[in-house]
N, C-alpha and C positions, 0 to 999 in steps of 0.2 A: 290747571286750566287745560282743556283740550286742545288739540293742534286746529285749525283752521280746513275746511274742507272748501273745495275750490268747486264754485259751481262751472256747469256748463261754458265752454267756452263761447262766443259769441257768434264763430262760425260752425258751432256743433247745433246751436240753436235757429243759428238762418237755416242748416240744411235741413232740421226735423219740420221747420214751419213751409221750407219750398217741399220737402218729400206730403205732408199731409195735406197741402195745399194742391198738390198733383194729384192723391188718390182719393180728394174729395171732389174734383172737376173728372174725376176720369167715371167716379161713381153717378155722380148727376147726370153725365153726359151719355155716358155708357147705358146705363140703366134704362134712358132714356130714347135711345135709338131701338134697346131690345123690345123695348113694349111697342115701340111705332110699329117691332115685326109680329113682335105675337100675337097683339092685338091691333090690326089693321080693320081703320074705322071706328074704332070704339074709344075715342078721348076719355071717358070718365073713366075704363081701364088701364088707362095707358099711364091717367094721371097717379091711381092709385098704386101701380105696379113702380114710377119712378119715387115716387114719396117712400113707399116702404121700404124701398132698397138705399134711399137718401140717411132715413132716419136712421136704419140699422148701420150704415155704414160710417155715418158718424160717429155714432159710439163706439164703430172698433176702432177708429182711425185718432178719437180722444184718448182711446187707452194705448194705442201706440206710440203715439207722439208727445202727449200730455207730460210727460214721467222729465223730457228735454228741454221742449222750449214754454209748455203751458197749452199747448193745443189752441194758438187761435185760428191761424188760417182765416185771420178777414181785417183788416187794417182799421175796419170800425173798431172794433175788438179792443185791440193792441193801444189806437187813441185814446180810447175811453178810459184803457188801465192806467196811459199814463196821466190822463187829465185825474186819475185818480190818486196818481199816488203812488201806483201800485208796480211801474217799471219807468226808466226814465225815454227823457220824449227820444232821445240819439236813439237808441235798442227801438223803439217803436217805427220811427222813421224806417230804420236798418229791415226793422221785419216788411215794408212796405212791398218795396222789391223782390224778396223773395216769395212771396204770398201772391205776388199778380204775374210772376214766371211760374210758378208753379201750377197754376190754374191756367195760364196757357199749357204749358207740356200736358196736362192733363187731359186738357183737349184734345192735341192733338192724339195722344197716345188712342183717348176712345175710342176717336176716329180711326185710325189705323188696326186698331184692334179688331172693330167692325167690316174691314175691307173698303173703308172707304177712301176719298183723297184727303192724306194726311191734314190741309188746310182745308175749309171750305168755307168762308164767311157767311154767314147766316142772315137770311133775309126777312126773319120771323118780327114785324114791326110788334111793337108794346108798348110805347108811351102814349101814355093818355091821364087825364087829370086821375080816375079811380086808381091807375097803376101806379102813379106817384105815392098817393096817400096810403095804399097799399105797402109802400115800401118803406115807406115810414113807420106804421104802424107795427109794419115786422120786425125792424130792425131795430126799434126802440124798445118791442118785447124780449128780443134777446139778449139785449145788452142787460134788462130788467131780469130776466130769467138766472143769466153771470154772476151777475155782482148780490143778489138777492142770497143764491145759495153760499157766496163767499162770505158776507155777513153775518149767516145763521149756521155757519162754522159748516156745513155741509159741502162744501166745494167735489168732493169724492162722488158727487150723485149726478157731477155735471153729465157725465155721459149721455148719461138712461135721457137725464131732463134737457141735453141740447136736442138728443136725436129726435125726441118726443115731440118738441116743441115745433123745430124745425118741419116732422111730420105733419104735422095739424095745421102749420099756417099755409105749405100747398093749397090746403083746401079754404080757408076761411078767409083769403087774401083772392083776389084777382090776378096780382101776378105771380102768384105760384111760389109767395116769397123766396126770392134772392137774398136781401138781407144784407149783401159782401160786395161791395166793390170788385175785390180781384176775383169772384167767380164770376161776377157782369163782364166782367174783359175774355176773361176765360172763354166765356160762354158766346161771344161771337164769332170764335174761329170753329164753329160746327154747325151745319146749318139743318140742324137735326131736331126731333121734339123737344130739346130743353137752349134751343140758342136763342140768342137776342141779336135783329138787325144792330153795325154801330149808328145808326140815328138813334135810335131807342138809348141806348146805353150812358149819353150823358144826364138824360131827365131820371135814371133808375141809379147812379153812382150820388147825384145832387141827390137825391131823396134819401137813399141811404145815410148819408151823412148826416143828414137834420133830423133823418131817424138816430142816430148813432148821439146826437147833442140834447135831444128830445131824452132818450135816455139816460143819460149822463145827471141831468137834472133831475129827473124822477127819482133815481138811484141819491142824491145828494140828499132832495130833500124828504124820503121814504126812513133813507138809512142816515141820519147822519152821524152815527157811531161808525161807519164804515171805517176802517185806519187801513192805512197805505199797507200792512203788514198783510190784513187780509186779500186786500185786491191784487196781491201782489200773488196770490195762490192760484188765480183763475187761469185758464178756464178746469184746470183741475191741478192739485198741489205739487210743484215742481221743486227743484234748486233753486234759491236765487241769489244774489252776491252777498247776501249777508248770513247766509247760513256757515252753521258752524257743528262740528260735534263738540254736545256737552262734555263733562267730566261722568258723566253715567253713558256715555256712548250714544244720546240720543241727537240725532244725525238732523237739520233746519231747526234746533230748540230754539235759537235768535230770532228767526222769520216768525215764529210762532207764538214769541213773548212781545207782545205789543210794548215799544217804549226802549226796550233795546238795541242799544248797538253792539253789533258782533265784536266778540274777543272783551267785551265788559263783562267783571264781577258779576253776578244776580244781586249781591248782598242782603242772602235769605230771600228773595222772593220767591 
C-alpha cells in the first residue's frame, strides 16, 4: 500500500483563494478604469475591452490557483460544493473570508495602480428589479457551467469555459454579471467603471445567492449522478484530504475512485 500524501494545508489553500481573489478584483477593476481612459465616451467599448480582459484573466488566474485550493474565488462557489458534497461546510465557511479580503485588496491595489485614492467608495447605483434577476440568472449559470463539467469528467476545461462564460454574461445580463458576493464588496471600494454604490450591493449579494441555490438545484436535479468525489474536483482538479498515492504511484487515485475511502484496499477494482 502506498504511503499517504497530505493535501494542502488549510492555510495554503485560504492564501491561494485570498491571492486569486485579489488578482481577479484587481483584473475587473483595473481593466476597467483602463478602458474609462482609452475609451472615453464610448460605453460599448469600454464594456468590451473590461469583459475581454475579465475572461482572459480568469483563465490564467484558474490555472494559477486551481492546482491549491480549486480556484473558487466566490463563496457561491465554495457553498454550492459543499451543499454538494464535494468539500465540508467549516473549509467553505474558512474560504468566506479570504475570498471577500481578497477582492478588497484587490481593489484597492487597482486603484493604486491607476494613480488613484487608494479607497474610493463607489457611487455607481445598480439595483433595480432587471439587475436582480440578472444576477440570478448569472450566477445560477455558473454554478451550472462548474458542476456540469465536473460530472462529464471534464473539470480540466473549467478555465477556457469559466472565462468564456463569465465573458458573454457581461453582455447578455444587465448587470454586467457579478455572479460573486466577495467581488460585489470588492467592487465598492472603487468608484470607477466596474464599482457598485453599497446601497446596490445588498439587492446584488441577495440575488447572488438564490442565484447560487437556483443552481444548486438545477445541478441536483440535471445531474443526479453527480458524487461528492467529482464535485470535490471543481473548479478545476486539486488535492483533497482524501487523496492518496497508489501502489503504481498514481498521485488523488482515492478522489477519483468514487466509493472509496483513502488508505482502503481496491480489492481488484
Amino acid at each position: 500500500m502506498g504511503a499517504v500524501t497530505s493535501a494542502p494545508v488549510l492555510s495554503r489553500r485560504l492564501a491561494a483563494e485570498f491571492l486569486g481573489s485579489a488578482f481577479l478584483a484587481a483584473i475587473v477593476i483595473g481593466s476597467g478604469i483602463a478602458a474609462q481612459r482609452l475609451s472615453p465616451g464610448n460605453t460599448g467599448l469600454q464594456l468590451l475591452e473590461n469583459s475581454a480582459a475579465t475572461a482572459a484573466g480568469l483563465f490564467a488566474i484558474i490555472l494559477m490557483f486551481g492546482p491549491v485550493s480549486g480556484a473558487h474565488f466566490n463563496p457561491v462557489v465554495s457553498f454550492a460544493d459543499a451543499a454538494l458534497g464535494g468539500m465540508s461546510w467549516r473549509d467553505a465557511a474558512a474560504y468566506l473570508p479570504a475570498q471577500v479580503a481578497g477582492c478588497v485588496t484587490g481593489a484597492v491595489a487597482a486603484n493604486v495602480m491607476f494613480g488613484l485614492a487608494a479607497v474610493s467608495i463607489s457611487t455607481k447605483h445598480r439595483a433595480s428589479g432587471a439587475h436582480a434577476l440578472s444576477e440570478v440568472i448569472a450566477t445560477a449559470g455558473l454554478v451550472l457551467v462548474i458542476f456540469a463539467l465536473a460530472r462529464a469528467g471534464r473539470a480540466a476545461s473549467a478555465p477556457a469555459a469559466v472565462g468564456a462564460y463569465i465573458g458573454a454574461a457581461y453582455w447578455f445580463t444587465s448587470s454586467t454579471s457579478f455572479a460573486n458576493p466577495a467581488i460585489t464588496v470588492g467592487r465598492m471600494f472603487s468608484n470607477t467603471f466596474a464599482g457598485i454604490a453599497p446601497s446596490s450591493a445588498p439587492v446584488f449579494i441577495a440575488a447572488e445567492i438564490g442565484g447560487g441555490i437556483v443552481g444548486v438545484l438545477i445541478v441536483r436535479f440535471l445531474y443526479p449522478a453527480l458524487t461528492p468525489a467529482q464535485a470535490a474536483g471543481i473548479v478545476v482538479p486539486h488535492e483533497t484530504a482524501d487523496d492518496f498515492t497508489a501502489p503504481n504511484g498514481d498521485s488523488g487515485w482515492a478522489a477519483r475512485t468514487p466509493g472509496r475511502a483513502a488508505g482502503q484496499p481496491d480489492n481488484g477494482r
